[in-house]
C-alpha positions as MATLAB code, in Angstrom:
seq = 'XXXXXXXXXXXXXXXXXXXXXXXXXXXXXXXXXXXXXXXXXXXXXXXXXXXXXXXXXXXXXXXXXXXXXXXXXXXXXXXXXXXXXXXXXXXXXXXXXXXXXXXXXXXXXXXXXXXXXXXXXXXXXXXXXXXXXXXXXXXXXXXXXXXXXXXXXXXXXXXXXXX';
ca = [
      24.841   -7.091   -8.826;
      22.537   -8.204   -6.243;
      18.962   -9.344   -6.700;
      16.345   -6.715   -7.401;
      16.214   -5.891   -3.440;
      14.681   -2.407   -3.387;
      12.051   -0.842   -5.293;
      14.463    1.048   -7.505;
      16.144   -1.708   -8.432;
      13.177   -3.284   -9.502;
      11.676   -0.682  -11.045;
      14.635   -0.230  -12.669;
      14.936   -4.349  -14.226;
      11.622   -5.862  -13.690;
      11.253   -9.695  -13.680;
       8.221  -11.526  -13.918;
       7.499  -13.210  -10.666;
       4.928  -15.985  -10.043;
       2.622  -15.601   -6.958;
       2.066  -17.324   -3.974;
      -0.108  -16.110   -0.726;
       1.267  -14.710    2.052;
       1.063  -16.399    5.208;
      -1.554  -14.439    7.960;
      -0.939  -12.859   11.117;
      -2.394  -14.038   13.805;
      -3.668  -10.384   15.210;
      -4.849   -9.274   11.851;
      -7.927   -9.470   11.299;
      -9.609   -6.199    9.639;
     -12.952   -6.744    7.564;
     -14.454   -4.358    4.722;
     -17.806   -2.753    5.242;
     -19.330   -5.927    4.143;
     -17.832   -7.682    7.110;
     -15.242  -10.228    4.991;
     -12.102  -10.320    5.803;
      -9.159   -8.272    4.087;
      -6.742  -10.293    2.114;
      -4.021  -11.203    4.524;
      -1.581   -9.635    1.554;
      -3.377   -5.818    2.113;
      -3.094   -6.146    5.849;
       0.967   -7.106    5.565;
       1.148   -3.949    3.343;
      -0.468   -1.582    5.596;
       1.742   -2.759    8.173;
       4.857   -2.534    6.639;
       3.496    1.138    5.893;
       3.111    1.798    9.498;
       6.713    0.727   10.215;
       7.567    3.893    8.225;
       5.129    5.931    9.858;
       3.285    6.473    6.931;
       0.419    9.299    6.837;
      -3.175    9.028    7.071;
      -3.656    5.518    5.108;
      -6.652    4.330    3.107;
      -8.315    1.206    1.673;
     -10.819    2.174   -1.217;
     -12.463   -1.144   -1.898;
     -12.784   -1.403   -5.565;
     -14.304   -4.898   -6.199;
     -18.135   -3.826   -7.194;
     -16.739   -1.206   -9.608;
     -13.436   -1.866  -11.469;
     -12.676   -4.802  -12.730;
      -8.548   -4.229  -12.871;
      -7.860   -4.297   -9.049;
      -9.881   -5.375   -5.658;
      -8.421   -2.245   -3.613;
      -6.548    0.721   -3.574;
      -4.095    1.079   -0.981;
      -2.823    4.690   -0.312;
      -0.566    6.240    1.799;
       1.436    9.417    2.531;
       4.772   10.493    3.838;
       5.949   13.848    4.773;
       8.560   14.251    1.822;
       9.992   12.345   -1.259;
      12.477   10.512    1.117;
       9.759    9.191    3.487;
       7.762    8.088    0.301;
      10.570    6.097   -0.631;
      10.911    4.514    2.418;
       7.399    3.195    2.791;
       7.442    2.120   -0.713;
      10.500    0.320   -0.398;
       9.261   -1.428    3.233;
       6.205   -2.475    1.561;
       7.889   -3.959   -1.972;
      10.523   -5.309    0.989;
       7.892   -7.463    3.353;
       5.440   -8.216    0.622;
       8.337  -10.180   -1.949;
       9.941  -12.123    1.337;
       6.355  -12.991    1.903;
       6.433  -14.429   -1.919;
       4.418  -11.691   -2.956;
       6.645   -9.767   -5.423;
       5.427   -6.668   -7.485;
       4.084   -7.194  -10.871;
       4.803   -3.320  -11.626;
       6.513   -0.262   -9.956;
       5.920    3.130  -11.015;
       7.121    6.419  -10.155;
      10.313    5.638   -7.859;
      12.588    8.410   -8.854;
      10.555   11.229   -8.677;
       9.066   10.105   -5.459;
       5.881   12.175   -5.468;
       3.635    9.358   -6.588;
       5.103    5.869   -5.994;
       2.220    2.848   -7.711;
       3.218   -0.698   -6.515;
       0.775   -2.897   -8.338;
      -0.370   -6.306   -6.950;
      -2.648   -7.187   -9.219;
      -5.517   -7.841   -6.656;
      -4.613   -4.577   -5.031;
      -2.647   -1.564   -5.886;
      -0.720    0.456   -3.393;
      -0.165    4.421   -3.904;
       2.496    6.136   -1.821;
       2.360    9.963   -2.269;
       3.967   12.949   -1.442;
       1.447   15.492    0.793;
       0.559   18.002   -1.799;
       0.459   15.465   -4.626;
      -1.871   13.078   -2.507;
      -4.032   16.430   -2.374;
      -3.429   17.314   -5.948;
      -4.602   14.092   -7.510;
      -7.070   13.050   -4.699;
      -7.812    9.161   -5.777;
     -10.401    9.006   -2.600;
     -12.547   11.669   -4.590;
     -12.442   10.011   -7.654;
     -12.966    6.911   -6.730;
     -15.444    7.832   -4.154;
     -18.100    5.130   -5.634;
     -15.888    2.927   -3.745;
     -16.933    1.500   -0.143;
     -13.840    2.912    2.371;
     -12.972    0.141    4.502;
     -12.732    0.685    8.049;
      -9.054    0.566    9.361;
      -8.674   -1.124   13.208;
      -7.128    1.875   15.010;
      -3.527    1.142   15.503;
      -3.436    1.574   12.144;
      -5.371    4.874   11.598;
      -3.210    6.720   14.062;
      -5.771    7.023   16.519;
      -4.354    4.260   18.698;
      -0.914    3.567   20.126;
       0.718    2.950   16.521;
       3.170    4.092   14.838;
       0.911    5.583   11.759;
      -0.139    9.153   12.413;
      -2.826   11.450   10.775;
      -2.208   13.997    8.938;
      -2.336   17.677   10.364;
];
């Protein structure tokens, strides 16, 4: 069998994984409400979302109000094979960049898909269970960090908003 490579598979046989920082991109260079920059790991997430034209994304910055996580990262795609496949391209991008999952919840049924990080947590979910559960309500304490617009949809990205 080959190495946990997808989402399911690791989902399926989690391994412990040390951790190690990704290396930055030049062009990305986002900051928070408070004007720091993100953590070069976020920004490689939200990309790899975009690459599956993933639906009106979200960074709830958590750090002056939960102690568990620095940010919430969430995302939606149009059905349960879409959420998949930004789940999958984020696990994907983040462990070659030596930033593996600790934890991966939710890959089978597809309508909520948690890929913890540790310093930040990603959420992939369906439309109507994005609306259903609606984390940016109840965690709306939280300061929402302002996205650069390629990857809000309202530049020339590959991200779109949702209707």
């Amino acid at each position: 069998m080959k190495q946990n490579s997808t989402v399911k598979e690791q989902s399926l046989h989690p391994q412990p994984a040390a951790r190690t920082q990704v290396q930055p991109h030049a062009e990305q260079a986002s900051l928070d409400k408070e004007g720091e920059k993100l953590d070069e790991r976020v920004l490689t997430a939200l990309h790899a979302a975009s690459e599956k034209k993933a639906i009106e994304p979200v960074v709830l910055d958590l750090r002056e109000i939960a102690s568990f996580t620095d940010y919430f990262l969430i995302f939606s795609g149009a059905n349960e094979r879409q959420v998949q496949a930004i789940s999958d391209e984020v696990y994907e991008t983040l462990k070659k960049a030596g930033e593996p999952a600790v934890r991966v919840e939710g890959y089978k049924t597809a309508e909520w898909i948690l890929l913890d990080y540790g310093d930040f947590v990603v959420h992939v979910f369906e439309q109507k269970a994005r609306k259903f559960f609606d984390l940016e309500r109840l965690w709306r304490e939280s300061k929402r960090v302002e996205l650069p617009a390629e990857l809000t949809g309202e530049g020339p990205s590959s991200l779109r908003k949702e209707s």
